[in-house]
Backbone bond lengths (Angstrom), bond angles and torsions (degrees), N, CA, C in turn:
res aa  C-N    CA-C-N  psi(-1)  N-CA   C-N-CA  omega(-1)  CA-C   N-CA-C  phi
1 X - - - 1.445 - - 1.528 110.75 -
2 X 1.333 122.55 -47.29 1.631 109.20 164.09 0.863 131.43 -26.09
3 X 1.359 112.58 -62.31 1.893 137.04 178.10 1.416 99.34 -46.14
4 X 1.539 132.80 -41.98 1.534 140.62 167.35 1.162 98.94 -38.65
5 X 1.516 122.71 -85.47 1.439 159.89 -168.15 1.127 106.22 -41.45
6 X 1.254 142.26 -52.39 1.679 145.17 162.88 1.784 124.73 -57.48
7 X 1.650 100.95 -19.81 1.173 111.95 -163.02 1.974 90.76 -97.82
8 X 1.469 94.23 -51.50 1.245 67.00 -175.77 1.703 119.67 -105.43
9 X 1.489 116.39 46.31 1.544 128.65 150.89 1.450 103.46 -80.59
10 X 1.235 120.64 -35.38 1.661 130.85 178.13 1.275 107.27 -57.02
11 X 1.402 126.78 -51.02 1.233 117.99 -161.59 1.488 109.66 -100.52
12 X 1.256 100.51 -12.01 2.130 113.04 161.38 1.680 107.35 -47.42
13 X 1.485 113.57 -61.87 1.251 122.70 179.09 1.669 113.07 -37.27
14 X 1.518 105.59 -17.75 1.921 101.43 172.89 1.453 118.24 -116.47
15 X 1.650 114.46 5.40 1.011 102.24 156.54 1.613 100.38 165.89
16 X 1.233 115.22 -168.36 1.664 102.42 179.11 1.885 97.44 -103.07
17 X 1.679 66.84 143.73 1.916 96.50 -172.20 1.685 101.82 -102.92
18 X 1.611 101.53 176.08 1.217 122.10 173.34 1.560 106.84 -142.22
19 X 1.166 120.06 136.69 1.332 107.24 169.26 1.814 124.43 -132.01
20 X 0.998 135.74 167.59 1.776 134.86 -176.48 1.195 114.94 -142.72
21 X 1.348 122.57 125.29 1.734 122.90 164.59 1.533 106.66 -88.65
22 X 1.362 100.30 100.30 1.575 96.73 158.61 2.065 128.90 -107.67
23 X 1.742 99.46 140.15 1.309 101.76 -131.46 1.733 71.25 -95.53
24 X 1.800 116.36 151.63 1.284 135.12 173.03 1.482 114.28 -62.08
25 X 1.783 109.13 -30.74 1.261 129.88 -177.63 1.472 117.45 -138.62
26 X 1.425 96.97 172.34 2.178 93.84 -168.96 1.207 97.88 -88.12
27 X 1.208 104.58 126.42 1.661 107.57 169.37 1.893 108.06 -77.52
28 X 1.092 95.51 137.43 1.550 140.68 -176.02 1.605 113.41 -114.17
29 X 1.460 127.25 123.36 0.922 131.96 -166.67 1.345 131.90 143.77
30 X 1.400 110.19 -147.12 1.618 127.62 173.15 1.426 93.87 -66.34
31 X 1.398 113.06 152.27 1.415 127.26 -179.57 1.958 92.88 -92.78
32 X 1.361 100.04 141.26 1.765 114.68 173.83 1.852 95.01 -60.17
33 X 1.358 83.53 126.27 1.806 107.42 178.61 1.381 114.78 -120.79
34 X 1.358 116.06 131.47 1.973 117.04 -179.73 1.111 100.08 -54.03
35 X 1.417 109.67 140.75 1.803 133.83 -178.46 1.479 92.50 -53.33
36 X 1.521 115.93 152.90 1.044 118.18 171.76 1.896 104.20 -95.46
37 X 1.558 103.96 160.46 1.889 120.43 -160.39 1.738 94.28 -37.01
38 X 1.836 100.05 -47.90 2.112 94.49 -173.36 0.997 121.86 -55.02
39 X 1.223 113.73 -35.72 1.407 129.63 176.54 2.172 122.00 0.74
40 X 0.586 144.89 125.99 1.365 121.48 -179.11 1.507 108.58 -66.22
41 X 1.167 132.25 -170.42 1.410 141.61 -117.77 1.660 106.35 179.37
42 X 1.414 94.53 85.23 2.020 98.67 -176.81 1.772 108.54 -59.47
43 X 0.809 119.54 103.83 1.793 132.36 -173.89 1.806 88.23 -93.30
44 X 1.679 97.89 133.10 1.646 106.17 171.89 1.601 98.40 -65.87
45 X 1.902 112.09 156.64 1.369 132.45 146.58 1.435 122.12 -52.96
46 X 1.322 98.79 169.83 1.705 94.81 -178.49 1.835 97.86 -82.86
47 X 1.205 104.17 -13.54 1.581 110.43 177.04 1.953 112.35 -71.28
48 X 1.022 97.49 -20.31 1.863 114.41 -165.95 1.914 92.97 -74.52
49 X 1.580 81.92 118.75 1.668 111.07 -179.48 1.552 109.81 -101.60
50 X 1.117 121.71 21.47 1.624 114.08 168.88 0.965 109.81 -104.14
């Protein structure tokens, strides 16, 4: 997921992005839970126009 995360701060710098994880298979499991407070913290690019 870094390698994600670097790639697309790179391509922020040209404009505002969107991005999606799509899974090969259905995830099964723990139900999706709000990040906890430590959580990291998506900070805009120097490219980020809002």
């Amino acid at each position: 997921m870094g390698h994600l995360e670097g790639l697309l701060e790179r391509l922020g710098k040209h404009g505002e992005i969107n991005s999606h994880v799509v899974l090969s298979t259905q995830f099964e499991g723990r139900p999706v839970a709000e990040p906890r407070p430590e959580a990291r913290r998506v900070t805009p690019s120097e490219g980020c126009s809002r």
